[in-house]
N, C-alpha and C positions, 0 to 999 in steps of 0.2 A: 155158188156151190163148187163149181170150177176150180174156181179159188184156193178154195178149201181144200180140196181131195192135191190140186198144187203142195200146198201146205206142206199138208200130212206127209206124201211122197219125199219132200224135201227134209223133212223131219228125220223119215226112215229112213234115207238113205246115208243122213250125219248120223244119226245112230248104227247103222251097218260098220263105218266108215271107221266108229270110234269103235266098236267090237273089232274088227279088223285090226288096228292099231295096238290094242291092250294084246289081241293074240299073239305079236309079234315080240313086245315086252317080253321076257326071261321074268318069270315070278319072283324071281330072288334080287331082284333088280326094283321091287316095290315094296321101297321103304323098310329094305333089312337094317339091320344091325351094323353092318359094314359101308353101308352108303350115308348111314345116318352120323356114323364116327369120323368119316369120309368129310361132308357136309359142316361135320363139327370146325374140325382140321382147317376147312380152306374159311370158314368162316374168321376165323381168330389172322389168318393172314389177310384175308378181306381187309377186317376191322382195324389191322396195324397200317395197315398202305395208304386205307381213306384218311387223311392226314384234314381233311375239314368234316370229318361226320357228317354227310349228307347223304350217304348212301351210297353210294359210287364213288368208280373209281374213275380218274380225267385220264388225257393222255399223260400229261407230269407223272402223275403218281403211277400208272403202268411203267412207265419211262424206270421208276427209281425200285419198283418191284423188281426189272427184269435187270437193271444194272446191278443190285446187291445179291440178285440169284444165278446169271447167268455170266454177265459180258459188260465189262466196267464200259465201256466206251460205244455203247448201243448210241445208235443215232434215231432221233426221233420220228423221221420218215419211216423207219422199220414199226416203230412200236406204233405209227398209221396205220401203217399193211396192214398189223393183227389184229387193230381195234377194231378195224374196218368188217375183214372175217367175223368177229366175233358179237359186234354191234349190231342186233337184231334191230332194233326199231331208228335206228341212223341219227341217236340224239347225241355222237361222238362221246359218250362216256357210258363204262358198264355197271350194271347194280346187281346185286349178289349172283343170282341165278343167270346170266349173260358168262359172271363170269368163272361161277361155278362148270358150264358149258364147256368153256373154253378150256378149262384147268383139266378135265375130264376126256371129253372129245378130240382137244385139240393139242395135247400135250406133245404129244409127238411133232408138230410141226411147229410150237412155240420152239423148242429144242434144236429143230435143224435150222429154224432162221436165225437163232441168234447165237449159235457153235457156227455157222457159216459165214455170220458178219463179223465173230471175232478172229477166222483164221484169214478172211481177209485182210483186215484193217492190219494187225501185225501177225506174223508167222508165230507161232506155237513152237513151243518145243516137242518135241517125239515123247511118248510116252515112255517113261523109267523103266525099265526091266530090275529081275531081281536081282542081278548083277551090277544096279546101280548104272550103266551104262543107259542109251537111248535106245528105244527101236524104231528101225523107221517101217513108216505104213501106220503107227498108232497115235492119235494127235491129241494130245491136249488142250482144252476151251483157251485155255489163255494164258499168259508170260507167268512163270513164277519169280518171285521178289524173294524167296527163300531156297538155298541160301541167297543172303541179300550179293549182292554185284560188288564184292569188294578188292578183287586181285588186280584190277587197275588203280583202286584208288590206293593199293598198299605198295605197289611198286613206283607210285606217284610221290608218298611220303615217305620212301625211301632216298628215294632223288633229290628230295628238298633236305632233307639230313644231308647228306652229302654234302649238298649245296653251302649248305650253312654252318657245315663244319670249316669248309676249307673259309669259311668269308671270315670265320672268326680266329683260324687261326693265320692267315695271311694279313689281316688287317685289312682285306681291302673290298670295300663296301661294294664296289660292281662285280664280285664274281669272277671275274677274268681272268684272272690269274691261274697256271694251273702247278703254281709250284706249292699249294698245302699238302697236307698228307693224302687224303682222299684221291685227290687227283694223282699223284704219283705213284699210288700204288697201284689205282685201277685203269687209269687211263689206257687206251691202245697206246703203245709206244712197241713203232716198226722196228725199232733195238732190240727188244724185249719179247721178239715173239712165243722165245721158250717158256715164257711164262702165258701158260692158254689159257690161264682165266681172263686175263685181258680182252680176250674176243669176246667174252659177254657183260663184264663189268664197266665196259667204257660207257655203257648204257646211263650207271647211274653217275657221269659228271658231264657235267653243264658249264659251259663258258660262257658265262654274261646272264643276265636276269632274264632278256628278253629270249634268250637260248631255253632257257627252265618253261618260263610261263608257257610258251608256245607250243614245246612240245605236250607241257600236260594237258593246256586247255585241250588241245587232239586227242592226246590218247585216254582221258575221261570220258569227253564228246562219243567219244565213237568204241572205246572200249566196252563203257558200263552200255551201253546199248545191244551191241552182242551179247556181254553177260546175260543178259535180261532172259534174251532168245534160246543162248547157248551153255553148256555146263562151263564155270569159269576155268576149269584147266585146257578146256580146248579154245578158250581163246588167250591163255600164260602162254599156249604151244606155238599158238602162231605170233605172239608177239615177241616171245626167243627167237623163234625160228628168221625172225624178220632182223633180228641183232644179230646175230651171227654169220648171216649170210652180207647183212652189212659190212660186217669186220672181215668176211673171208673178203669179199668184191673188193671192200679198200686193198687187203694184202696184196692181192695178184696181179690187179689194173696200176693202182698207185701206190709201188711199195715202199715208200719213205714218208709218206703220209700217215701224221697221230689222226687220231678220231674220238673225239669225246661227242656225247649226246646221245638220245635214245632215239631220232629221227628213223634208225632200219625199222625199229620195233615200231615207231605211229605209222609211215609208210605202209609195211605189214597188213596192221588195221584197216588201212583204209581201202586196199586192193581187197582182203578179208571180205569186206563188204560188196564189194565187184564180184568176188568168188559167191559170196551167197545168195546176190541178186541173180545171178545166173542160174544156180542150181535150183531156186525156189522162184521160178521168174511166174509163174502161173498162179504162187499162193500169195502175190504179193500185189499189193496195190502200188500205183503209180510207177512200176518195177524201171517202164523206159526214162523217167522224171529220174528219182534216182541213179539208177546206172549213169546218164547223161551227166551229171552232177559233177559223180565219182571221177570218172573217164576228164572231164574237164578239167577241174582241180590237179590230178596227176600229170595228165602231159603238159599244164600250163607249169606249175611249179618245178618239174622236171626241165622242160624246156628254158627254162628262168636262171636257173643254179648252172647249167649246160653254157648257156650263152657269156654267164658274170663270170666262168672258168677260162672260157677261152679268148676273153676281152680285157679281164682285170687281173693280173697277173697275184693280188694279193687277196682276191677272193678267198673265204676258209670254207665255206660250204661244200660237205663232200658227197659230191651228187652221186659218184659212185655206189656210197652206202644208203642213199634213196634208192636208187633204183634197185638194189639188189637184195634191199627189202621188201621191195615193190613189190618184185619175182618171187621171192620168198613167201610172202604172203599170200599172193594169189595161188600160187600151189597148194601152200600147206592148210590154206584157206578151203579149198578143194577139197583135199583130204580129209580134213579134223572137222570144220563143223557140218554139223549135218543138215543134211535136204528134208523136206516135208514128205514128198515123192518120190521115191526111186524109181528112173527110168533105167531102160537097159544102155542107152546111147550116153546116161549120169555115169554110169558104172564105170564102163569103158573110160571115160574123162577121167574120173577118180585114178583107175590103175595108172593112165596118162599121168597127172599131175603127180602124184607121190613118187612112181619110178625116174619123172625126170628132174624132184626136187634131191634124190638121195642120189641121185648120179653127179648131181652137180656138185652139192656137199663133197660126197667122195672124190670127187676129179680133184677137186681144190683142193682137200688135206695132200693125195698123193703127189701133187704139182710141189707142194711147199717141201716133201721129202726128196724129190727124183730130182728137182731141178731146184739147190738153195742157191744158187749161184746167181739168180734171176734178184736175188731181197739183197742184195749186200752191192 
């Protein structure tokens, strides 16, 4: 009898419990119109994702939901985490209502794990303004591919035109020569300073095939990858900016010294990178792996061309215009492309680097007027 009246009590109190529960229920929340359209909606995304019809969905198939809606390069430990969250009875895969759950309850926080694994893995561009320009503080999920990344690869098959103009009109199958047209007309020649397109045009002639290959295989490597991050005219600015500061450096340091090749402008690029590892060093994964890289590469290759100058009297490599692309770059690197973050101490470095890339510019035009005496 005991028993019994146990029972009953146990009874009443799951019934209390479930009256409790329905009171707390919003009545418009049972089985309107709108949850039933609602239910329609994620069913039909259900039914496309379950790619074996079994009723559920695996981790794979969460995996390939969240990569075509959210984050191309979601890693599968994350879409763990969520199954995890979301997987009531721990059989590692969800059936309709798990993940109808999830879609509903959890949506806000599918959203911040995988907007937060895509600004880590690569940095995002700043969100567009209606100026067309960036703003910083507003971040976009991930890289745009449009416009596609192409003002490297067009200043690249600029260079091989050139290239392959002068090889066919000189007749001579390695390149080396720089008596075609092309090269005569643009090459840097320290004679010729009055003619100033030459501070930017020596960029596109090349001396020797392995001169050509080299620089493009860099400046595609590492060009189209800023594209990617960055609007492509502010990486055309820094890879200018890296040629002409190459061609002023040659004029001033070694003034009887030609300079053909685009080496100021890959240089540029590659500090470029230096410059935005730093400014975005928080939004970025493996920031000290890279940087380390960068930094490596430069003072070894720098240090290289440095030593075969002042050892081999017939060296042609003009380290000058490396390095003063170097500089070039990491400044204007600073300036033009933009940070994820603005801090106030970024600001400050920003006004730093642009006031002391255009003072430098300027010192050097005014040097080549006040003092011609110094080029002849």
């Amino acid at each position: 009898m005991t028993r019994c009246f146990r029972l009953i009590d146990r009874f009443q109190l799951n019934m209390d419990h479930r009256e409790q529960q329905m009171q707390q229920i919003p009545l418009q929340r049972l089985n309107t119109r709108e949850e039933n359209q609602k239910r329609a909606e994620l069913r039909e995304v259900f039914d496309k994702y379950d790619t074996n019809r079994n009723g559920y969905l695996s981790v794979g198939e969460l995996k390939r939901l969240i990569r075509e809606k959210k984050c191309p390069d979601i890693k599968k430990s994350l879409v763990k985490k969520l199954m995890t969250i979301s997987d009531a009875n721990n059989d590692n895969q969800l059936d309709f209502e798990e993940f109808y759950k999830l879609s509903t309850e959890h949506q806000f926080l599918l959203r911040e794990m995988c907007v937060k694994y895509c600004q880590r893995v690569v940095p995002p561009r700043n969100a567009v303004s209606a100026t067309g320009d960036e703003t910083d503080g507003e971040y976009e999920q991930n890289m745009k591919f449009w416009p596609p990344p192409l003002m490297m690869i067009v200043f690249s098959i600029l260079e091989i035109v050139f290239f392959v103009v002068d090889i066919i009109k000189t007749q001579n199958h390695y390149g080396t020569s720089t008596n075609g047209p092309m090269a005569t007309l643009f090459i840097y020649n320290p004679n010729l300073r009055q003619e100033v397109w030459r501070f930017l045009t020596y960029m596109f002639v090349h001396i020797g095939t392995m001169h050509l290959v080299m620089n493009l295989l860099v400046q595609i490597f590492l060009g189209v990858a800023l594209e990617l991050v960055h609007c492509w005219w502010r990486v055309a600015l820094v890879y200018l900016a890296g040629v002409i500061a190459g061609s002023m450096g040659t004029s001033l340091f070694t003034p009887r010294v030609f300079l053909a090749g685009a080496s100021g402008g890959v240089y540029a690029l590659i500090t470029a990178h230096i410059a935005t590892i730093i400014m975005n060093w928080r939004q970025m994964e493996f920031a000290i792996v890279q940087l380390f890289v960068f930094l490596i590469f430069c003072v070894t290759d720098l240090g290289v061309s440095i030593y075969n100058s002042i050892n081999d009297p017939f060296d042609k490599v003009g380290y000058i215009a490396h390095a003063s692309g170097a500089l070039a770059g990491f400044l204007v690197g600073i300036g033009v492309l933009r940070n994820l973050k603005v801090v106030p101490w970024e600001r400050k470095l920003w006004w730093c680097a642009v006031t002391v890339y255009f003072l430098l510019m300027a010192a050097g035009v005014m040097y080549h007027f006040l003092n011609p005496a110094h080029f002849y």
